[in-house]
N, C-alpha and C positions, 0 to 999 in steps of 0.2 A: 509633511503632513499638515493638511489644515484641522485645526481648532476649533468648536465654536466658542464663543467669546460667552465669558463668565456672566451670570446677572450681576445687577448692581448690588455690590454688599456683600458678595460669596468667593470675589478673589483675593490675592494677597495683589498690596502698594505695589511690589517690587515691578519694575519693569520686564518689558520682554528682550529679548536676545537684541542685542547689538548696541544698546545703551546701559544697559543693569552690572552693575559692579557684580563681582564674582559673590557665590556664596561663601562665609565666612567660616574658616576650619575649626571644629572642635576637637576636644580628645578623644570623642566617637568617631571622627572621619578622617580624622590623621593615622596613615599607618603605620605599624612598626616597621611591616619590612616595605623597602620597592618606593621610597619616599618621592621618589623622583618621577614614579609612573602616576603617581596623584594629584588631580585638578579642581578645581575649586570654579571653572569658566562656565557661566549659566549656559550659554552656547551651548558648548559640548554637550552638558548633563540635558539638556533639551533634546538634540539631537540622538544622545543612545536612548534617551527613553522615547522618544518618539517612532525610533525603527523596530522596538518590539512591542507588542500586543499580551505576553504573556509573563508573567513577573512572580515572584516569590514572597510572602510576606510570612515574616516570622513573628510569633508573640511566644506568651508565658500561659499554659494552662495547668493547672492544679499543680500548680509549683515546676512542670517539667515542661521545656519547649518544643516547638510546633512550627513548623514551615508548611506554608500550603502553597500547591503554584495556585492562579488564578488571573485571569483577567482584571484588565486595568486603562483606564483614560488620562489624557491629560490637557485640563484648560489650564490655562498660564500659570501659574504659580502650585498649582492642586495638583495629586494625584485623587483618582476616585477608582476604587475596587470595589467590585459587584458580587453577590454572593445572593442566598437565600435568607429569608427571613430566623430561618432556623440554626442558621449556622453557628458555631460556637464563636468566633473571634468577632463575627456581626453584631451576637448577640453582648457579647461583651464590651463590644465595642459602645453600646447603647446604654447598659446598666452601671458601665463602671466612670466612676467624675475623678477626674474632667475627660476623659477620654480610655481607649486601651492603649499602653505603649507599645508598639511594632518598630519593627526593621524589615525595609523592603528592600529587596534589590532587583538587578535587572541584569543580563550579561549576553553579549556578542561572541562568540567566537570565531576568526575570522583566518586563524591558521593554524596549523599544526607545527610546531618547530621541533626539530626532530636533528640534536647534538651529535657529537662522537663520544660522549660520554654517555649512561643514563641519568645523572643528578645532574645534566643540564637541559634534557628535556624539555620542553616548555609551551603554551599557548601563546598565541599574538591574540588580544580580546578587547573587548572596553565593556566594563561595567558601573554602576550606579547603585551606591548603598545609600537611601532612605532613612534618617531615623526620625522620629517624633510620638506625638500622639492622635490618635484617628479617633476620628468623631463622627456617628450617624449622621449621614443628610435627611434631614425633615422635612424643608421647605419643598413644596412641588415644583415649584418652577425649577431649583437646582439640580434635584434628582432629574424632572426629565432631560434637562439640560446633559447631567453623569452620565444617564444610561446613553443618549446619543452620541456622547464622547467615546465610549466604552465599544458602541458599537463599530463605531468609526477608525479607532485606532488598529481595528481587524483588519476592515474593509473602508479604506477614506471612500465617503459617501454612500455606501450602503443606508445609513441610517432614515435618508431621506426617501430610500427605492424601499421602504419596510412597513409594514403595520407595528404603530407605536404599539406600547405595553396598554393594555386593558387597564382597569379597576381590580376586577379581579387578581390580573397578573402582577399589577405595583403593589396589590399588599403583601404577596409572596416574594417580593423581593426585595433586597435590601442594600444599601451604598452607604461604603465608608469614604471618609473626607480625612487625606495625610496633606497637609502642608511640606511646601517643599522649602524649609528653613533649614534644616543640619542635611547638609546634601553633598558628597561628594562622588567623585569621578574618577576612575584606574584604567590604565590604557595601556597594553606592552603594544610595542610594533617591531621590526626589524628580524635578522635573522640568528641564529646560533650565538651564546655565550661560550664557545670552547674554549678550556684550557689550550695555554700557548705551547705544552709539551703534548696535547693531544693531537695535534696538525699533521700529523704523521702516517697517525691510523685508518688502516683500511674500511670505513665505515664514512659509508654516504651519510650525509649531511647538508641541511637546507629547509627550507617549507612546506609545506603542502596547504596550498590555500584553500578556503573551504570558501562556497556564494550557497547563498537562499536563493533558491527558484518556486516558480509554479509551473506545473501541468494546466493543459486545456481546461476550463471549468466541466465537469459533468451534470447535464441538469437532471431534475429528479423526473422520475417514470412519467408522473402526472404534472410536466409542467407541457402547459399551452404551445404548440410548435412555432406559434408564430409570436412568440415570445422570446426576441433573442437576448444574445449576452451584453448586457449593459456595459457603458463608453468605462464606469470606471474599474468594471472585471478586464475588461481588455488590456487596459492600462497597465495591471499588473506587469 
């Protein structure tokens, strides 16, 4: 998925994929368990966030916690989540210094693995946990830059086939800014962990791999017939 490129002053130093040192583990992103399925390779955490569009952010409100899914973009180093002006974790995000602390994540699922036991059950996935502090974008040019991203990471290039946000519509909406500093990465792949005395048992065992598809696009009652479906819907 293509990016647009940060304005000057609104990205983080760090490099892009294929020269940039890995992100560095903390004791937020180091796991207890699965030590082995955890990655720290800026690659990778680029690539599972890039192949979803929809994401989780968790905060702290009136003392008790909050996951919301939500839409999200990403230019080099930033994530940017979109919301309303009125939202709680937006609004928070704005009043409270230096920033609101969140945890975001992302996750793939990409098989069912399916034991001879049930306590080996298990997913084949790759996910991405987020942590920092998110901060309001203010500056216009970033924001519109966010919302494009945001848009794009739905539909790479729709943003350009669209009617920008109004006046109106930008003050009703609002973008947060996570840096992608404490960032790690979790990935099972492979098949069955059975026990060596369960090999035995009459019970299938193996994967069931799951794919994301799309259906033909449907266009709306009142769209122009002679308006067809754009190179990068097709693409899909």
């Amino acid at each position: 998925m293509q990016h647009t490129a940060a304005p000057e002053g609104t990205a983080s130093d760090a490099p892009e994929p294929g020269v940039a040192a890995p992100y560095l583990p903390t004791d937020r992103t180091v796991p207890t368990r699965s030590r082995d399925r955890a990655s720290y390779d800026r690659e990778l955490v680029h690539s599972i966030l890039d192949e979803a569009y929809l994401c989780h952010l968790g905060f702290v409100r009136d003392g008790a916690p909050v996951v919301l899914p939500t839409l999200f973009g990403r230019i080099g180093e930033r994530l940017y989540v979109h919301g309303s002006t009125g939202s709680r974790p937006l609004r928070a995000a704005k009043t409270t210094a230096p920033g609101l602390p969140v945890c975001l994540t992302v996750t793939h699922v990409d098989a069912l693995v399916l034991a001879r036991s049930a306590f080996h059950h298990s997913m084949n996935y790759r996910s991405v946990v987020v942590h920092g502090t998110a901060v309001t974008v203010t500056d216009p040019e970033e924001l519109r830059l966010a919302l494009d991203a945001i848009v794009d990471q739905v539909v790479p290039g729709r943003s350009q086939d669209s009617r920008p946000a109004n006046g109106k519509e930008l003050a009703a909406t609002a973008v947060i800014r996570l840096d992608l500093n404490e960032v790690s990465a979790k990935v099972r792949t492979g098949g069955p962990n059975d026990e060596p005395e369960d090999g035995a048992l009459p019970h299938w065992t193996g994967i069931v791999p799951l794919t994301r598809g799309y259906a033909p696009p449907v266009p709306a009652d009142d769209l122009d017939p002679a308006i067809g479906v754009p190179d990068y819907l097709s693409a899909l």
